[in-house]
C-alpha positions in Angstrom: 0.5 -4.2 -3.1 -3.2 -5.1 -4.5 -5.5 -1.8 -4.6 -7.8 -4.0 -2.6 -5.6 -4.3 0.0 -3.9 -0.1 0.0 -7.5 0.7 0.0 -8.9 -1.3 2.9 -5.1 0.1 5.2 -6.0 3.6 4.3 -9.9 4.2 4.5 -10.5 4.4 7.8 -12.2 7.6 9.4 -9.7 10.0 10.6 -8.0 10.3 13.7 -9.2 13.7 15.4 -7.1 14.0 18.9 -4.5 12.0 20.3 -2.8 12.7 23.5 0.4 10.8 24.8 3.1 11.5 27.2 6.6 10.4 27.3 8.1 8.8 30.3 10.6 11.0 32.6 13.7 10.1 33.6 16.0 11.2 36.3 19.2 11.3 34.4 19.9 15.0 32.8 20.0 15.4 29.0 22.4 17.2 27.4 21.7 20.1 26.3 23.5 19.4 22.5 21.2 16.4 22.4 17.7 16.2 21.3 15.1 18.0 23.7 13.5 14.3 24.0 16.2 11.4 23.2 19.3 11.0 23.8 22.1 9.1 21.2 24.9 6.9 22.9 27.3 7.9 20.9 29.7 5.5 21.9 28.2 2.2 21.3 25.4 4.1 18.6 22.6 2.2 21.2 19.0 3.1 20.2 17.8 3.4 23.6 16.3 6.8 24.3 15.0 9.0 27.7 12.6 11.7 27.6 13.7 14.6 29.3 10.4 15.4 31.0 6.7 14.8 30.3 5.2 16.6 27.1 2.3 16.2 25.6 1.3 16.5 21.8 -2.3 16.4 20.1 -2.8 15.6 16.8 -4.3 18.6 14.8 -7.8 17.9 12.6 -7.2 16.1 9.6 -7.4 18.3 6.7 -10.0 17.9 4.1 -11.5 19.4 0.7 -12.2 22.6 2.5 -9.1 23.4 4.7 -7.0 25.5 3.5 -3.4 24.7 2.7 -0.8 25.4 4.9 1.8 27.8 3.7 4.0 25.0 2.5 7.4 25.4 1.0 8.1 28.1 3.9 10.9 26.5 5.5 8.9 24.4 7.8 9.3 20.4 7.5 6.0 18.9 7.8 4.8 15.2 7.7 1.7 14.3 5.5 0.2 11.4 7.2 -3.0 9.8 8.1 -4.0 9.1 11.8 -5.0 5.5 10.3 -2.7 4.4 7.8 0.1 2.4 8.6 2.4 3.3 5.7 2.2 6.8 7.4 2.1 5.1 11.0 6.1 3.8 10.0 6.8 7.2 9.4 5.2 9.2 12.1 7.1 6.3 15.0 10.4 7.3 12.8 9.6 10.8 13.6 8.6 10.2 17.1 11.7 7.9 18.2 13.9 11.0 17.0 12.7 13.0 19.5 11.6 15.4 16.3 8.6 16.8 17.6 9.6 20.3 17.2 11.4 19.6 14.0 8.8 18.0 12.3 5.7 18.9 11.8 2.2 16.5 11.9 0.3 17.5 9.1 -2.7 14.6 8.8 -4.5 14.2 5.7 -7.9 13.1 5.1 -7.9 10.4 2.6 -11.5 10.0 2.4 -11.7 13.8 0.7 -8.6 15.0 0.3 -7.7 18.3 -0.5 -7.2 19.6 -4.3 -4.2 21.4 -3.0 -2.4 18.5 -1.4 -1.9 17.2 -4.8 -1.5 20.1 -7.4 1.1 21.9 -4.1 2.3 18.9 -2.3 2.6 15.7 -3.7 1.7 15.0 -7.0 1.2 11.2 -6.0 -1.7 12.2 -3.5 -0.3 9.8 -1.3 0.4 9.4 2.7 3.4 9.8 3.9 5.4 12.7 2.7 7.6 15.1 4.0 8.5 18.5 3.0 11.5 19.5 3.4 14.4 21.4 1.9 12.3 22.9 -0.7 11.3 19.4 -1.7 8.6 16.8 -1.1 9.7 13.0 -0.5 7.2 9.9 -0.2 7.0 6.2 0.4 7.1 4.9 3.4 10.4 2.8 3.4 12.3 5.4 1.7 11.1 8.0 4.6 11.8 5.8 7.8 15.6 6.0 5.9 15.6 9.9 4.8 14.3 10.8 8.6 16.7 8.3 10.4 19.5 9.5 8.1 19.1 13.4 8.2 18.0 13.9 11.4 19.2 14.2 14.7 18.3 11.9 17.3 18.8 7.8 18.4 20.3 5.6 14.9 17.6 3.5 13.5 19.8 1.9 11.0 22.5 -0.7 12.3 26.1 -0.2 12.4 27.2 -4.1 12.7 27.8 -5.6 9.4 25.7 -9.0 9.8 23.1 -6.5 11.2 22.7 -4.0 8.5 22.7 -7.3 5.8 19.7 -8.9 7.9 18.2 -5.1 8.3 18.1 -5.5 4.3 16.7 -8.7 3.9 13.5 -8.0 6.6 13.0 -4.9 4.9 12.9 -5.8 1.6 10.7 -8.9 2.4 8.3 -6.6 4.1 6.5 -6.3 0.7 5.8 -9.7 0.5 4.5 -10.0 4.2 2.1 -7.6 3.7 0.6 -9.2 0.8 0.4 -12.9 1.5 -1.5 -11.6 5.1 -3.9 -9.2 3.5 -4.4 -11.3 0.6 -5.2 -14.5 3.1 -8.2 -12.5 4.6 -10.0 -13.6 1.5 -9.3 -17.1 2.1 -7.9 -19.0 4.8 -5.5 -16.7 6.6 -4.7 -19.2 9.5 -3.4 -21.8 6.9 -2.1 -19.1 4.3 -0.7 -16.2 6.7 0.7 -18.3 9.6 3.8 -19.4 7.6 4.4 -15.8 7.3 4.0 -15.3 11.0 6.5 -18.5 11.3 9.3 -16.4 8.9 8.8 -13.3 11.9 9.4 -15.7 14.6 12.8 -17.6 13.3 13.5 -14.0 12.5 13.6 -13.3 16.0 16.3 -15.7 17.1 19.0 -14.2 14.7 19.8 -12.2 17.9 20.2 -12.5 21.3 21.0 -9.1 22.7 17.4 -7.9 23.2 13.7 -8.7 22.0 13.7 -6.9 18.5 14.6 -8.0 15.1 17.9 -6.9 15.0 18.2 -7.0 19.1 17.8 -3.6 20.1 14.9 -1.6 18.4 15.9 -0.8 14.7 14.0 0.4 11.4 12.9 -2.9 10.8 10.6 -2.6 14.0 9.3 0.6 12.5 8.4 -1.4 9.2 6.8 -4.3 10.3 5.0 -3.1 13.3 2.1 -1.0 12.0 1.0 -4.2 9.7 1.3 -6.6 12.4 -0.8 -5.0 14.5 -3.6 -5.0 12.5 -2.9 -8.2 11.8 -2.9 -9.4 15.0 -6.1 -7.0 15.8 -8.1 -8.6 13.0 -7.4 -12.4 13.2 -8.0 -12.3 16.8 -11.3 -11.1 16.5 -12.7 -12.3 13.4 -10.9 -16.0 13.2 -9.9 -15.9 16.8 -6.6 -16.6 15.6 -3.8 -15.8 17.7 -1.0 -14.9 15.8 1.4 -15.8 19.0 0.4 -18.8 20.0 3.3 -20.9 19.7 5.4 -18.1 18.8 6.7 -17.1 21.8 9.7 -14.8 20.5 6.8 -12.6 18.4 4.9 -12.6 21.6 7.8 -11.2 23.3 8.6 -8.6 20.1 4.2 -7.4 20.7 4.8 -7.3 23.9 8.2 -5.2 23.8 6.8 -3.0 20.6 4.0 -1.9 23.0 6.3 -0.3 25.2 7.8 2.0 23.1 6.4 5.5 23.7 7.6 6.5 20.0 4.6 4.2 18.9 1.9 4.3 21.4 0.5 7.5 19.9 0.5 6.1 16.3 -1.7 2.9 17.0 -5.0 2.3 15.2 -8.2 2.4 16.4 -9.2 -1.2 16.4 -13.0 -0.1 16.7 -12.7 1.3 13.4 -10.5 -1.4 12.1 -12.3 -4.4 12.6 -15.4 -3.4 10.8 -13.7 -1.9 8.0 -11.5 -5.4 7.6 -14.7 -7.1 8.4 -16.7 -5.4 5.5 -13.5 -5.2 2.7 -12.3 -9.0 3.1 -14.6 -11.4 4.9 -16.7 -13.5 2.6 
């Protein structure tokens, strides 16, 4: 990733207040299950049901004169940043778990951090981390993983052998996605990005059993779909590019993405994004 492009994901003015709901059902959830989601534990599905409406706000991102929270206490916290899409993958992680009480948001202002966020926290002064266990972890790929593997709450990760190798091969390309797109906004993005936008779309045929990458909604979901949303945000309105013309299977994949309550809270403000994209990579 070119500091051009991590600076120009990450400075964007801080999220204040976000309110969401989850969706009820009418089936019962078990009590031994998550207070939000439930697991099929027979077929390991990653479909989940709320049990009942909740609500959750954001707290004020902290800055250079909040005080630190007492960390190290027991408590697992999130670092994030209402804005930045390497925390976004993290934070719909979190969500889709049902880990709202397990978890807690902790947003970061990245525009004047706090002293203490990097001499107490994380040494990398980076978004995402988590604190947990008497120990900090960060990057964004590693995290969707760490939560999805030592959490309760619906499997990210696939259990079907040509699934987990294609889960692999989507997430390591990821890197490469992000560049050749941000790196194109410089240039000519609808001659130089859409061949990436072409890679997501065969992508989506590998399965047939549902909408997603790997069918049903999976990690690589999580991974992709912060970027492709500003993606799809920016091209639209400064090339009026649409990413899915033509691509009816991405289309589909937005389209489906969008109804995931796990990531409705976590979407940018494309208000703040288009300007910001505007001034950092239009000539």
């Amino acid at each position: 990733m070119t500091a051009l492009v991590t600076k120009a994901l990450i400075k964007l003015p801080p999220l204040q207040l976000y309110r969401y709901k989850t969706i009820s059902w009418p089936l019962k959830v078990p009590e031994a299950a998550s207070d939000y989601y439930r697991l099929n534990l027979s077929t390991r599905s990653h479909s989940f049901m709320a049990a009942s409406a909740v609500e959750e706000i954001l707290p004020p991102h902290l800055n250079s004169t909040s005080e630190p929270p007492p960390v190290f206490d027991g408590t697992t916290r999130l670092y994030i940043n209402g804005q930045c899409p390497f925390a976004q993958r993290a934070w719909i992680t979190r969500n889709y778990k049902g880990l709202h009480d397990e978890i807690k948001l902790v947003p970061i202002d990245l525009q004047d951090r706090p002293s203490w966020y990097k001499e107490k926290v994380y040494p990398e002064n980076k978004v995402p981390a988590l604190e947990h266990n008497g120990k900090v972890i960060g990057e964004s790929l590693d995290l969707v993983k760490y939560i999805d593997a030592n959490f309760k709450g619906p499997a990210l990760s696939p259990d079907d052998p040509a699934k987990q190798k294609f889960d692999e091969e989507l997430i390591a390309y990821s890197d490469t996605f992000i560049k050749t797109v941000f790196s194109s906004f410089k240039g000519d993005p609808i001659k130089q990005a859409g061949a990436e936008f072409d890679y997501l779309e065969k992508a989506l045929h590998k399965f047939d059993d549902g909408p997603f990458f790997l069918g049903q909604f999976s990690e690589v979901d999580v991974v992709y779909a912060p970027f492709v949303e500003r993606v799809q945000i920016f091209l639209q309105a400064e090339w009026k590019y649409d990413i899915t013309s033509g691509r009816p299977k991405l289309a589909k994949w937005i389209e489906e993405i969008n109804k995931i309550d796990a990531y409705k809270p976590t979407k940018c403000d494309a208000d703040q994004l288009v300007p910001l994209y505007r001034s950092r990579f239009s000539a």
